[in-house]
C-alpha positions as CSV (number, residue, x, y, z in Angstrom):
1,X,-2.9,18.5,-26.3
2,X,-2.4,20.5,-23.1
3,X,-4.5,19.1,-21.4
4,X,-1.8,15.9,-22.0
5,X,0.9,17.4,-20.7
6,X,-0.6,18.8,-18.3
7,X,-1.4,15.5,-16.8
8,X,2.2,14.2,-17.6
9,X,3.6,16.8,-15.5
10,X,1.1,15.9,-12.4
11,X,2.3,12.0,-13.0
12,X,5.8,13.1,-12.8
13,X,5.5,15.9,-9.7
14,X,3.5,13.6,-7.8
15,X,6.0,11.1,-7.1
16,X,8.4,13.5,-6.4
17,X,6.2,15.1,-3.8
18,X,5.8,11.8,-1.9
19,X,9.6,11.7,-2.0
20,X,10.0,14.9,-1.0
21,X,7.5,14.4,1.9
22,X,9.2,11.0,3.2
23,X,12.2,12.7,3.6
24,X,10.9,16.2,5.2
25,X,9.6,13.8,7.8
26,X,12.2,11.1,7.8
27,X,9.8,8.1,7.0
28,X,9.9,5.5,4.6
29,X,6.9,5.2,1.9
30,X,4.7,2.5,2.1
31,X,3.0,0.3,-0.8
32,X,1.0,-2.2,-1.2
33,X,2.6,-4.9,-3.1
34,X,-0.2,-5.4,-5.6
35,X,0.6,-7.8,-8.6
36,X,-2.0,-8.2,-11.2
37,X,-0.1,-10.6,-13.7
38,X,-2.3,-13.4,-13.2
39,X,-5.7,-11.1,-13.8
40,X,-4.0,-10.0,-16.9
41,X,-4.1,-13.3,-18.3
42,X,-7.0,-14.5,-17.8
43,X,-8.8,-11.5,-19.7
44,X,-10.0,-13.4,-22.7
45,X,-12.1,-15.0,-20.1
46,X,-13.6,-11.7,-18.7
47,X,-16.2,-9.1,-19.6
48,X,-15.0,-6.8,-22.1
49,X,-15.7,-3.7,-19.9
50,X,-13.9,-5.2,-16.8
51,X,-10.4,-6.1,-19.1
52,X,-10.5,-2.3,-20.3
53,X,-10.7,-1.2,-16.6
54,X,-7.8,-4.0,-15.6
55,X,-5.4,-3.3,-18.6
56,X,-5.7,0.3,-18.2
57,X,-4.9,0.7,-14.7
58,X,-0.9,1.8,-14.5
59,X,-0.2,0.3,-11.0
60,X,3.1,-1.2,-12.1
61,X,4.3,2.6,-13.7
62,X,2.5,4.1,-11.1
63,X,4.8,1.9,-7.9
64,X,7.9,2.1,-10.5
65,X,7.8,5.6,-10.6
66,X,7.5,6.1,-6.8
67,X,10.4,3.9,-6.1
68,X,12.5,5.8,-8.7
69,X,11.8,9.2,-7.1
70,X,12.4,7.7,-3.5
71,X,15.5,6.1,-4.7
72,X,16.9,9.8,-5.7
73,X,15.9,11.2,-2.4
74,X,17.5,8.5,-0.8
75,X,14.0,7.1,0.7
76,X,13.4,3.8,1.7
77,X,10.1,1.9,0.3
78,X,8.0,-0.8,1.6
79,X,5.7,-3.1,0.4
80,X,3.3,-4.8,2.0
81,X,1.0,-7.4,1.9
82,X,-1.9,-6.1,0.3
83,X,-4.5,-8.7,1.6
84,X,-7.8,-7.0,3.6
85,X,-6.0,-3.5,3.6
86,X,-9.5,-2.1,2.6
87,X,-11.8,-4.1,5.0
88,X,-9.2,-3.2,7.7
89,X,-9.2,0.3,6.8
90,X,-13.2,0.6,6.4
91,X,-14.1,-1.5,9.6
92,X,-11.0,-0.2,12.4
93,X,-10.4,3.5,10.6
94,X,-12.8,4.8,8.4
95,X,-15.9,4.1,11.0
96,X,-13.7,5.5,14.1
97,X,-12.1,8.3,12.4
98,X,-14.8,9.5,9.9
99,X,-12.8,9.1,7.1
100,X,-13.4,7.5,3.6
101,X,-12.9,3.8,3.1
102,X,-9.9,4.9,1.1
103,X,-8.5,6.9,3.7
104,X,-8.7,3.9,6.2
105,X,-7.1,2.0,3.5
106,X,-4.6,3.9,3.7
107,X,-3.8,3.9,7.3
108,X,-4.3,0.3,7.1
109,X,-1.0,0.3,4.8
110,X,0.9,2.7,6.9
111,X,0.3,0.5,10.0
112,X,1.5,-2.6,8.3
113,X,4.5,-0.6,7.1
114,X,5.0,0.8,10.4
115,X,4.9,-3.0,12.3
116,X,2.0,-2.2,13.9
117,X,-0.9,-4.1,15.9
118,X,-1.7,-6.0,12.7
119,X,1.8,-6.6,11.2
120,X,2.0,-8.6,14.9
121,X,-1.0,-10.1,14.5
122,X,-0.3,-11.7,11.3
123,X,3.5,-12.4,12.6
124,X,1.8,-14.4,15.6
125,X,-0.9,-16.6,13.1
126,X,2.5,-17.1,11.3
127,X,4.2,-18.6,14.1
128,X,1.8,-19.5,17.1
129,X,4.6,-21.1,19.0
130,X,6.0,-17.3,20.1
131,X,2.7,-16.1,21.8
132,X,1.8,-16.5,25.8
133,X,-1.5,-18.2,27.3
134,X,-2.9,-14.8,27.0
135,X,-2.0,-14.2,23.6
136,X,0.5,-11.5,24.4
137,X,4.6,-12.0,23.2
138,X,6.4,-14.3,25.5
139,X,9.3,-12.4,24.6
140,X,10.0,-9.6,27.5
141,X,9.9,-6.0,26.0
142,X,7.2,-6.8,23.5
């Protein structure tokens, strides 16, 4: 039974750490907006084994509780889109910075969060009208 609320404790501190964290460093925390609603219905169809592994992942209490502790520190949160965060992060960080897959996940998150070279990228296949002969922004200052 310790052992229990032991890990309770953890689940609790944890997001309150992040929180903490974000605000030492005056950054907003960054999520992937993951949404398995779909995958939950469609377990019948599924391996036994994989549907233990689905319904017992907490994601939602796991994001819910993050946004609750950054919404007492006064912390903004982002979500992202969570689509290729893991190729990204293996392929352009984990290989350059010799870092796990999950680490370069991670930055891969943090980037999009952030607006960086991806978040443009995407913005640009979204609207290909805004981007010069050479790819770059037409717009001056970008």
């Amino acid at each position: 039974m310790a052992d229990v609320t032991k890990t309770l404790k953890l689940r609790m501190l944890r997001p309150a750490m992040i929180a903490a964290r974000a605000k030492a460093l005056c950054k907003p925390v960054v999520i992937e907006a993951l949404d398995f609603a779909k995958k939950k219905a469609e377990l019948q169809k599924t391996d036994a084994r994989y549907a233990r592994m689905l319904s017992s992942f907490a994601c939602n209490q796991t994001a819910s509780s993050i946004k609750a502790a950054c919404f007492r520190a006064g912390v903004q949160v982002m979500e992202v889109n969570p689509a290729y965060t893991s190729v990204i992060g293996a392929v352009n960080h984990a290989q350059t910075k010799g870092i796990s897959v999950h680490q370069g996940a991670a930055f891969a998150i943090a980037r999009r969060g952030s607006g960086g070279r991806q978040a443009r990228e995407a913005e640009r296949e979204a609207n290909p009208g805004n981007s010069g002969v050479d790819g770059r922004s037409s717009v001056p200052g970008q």
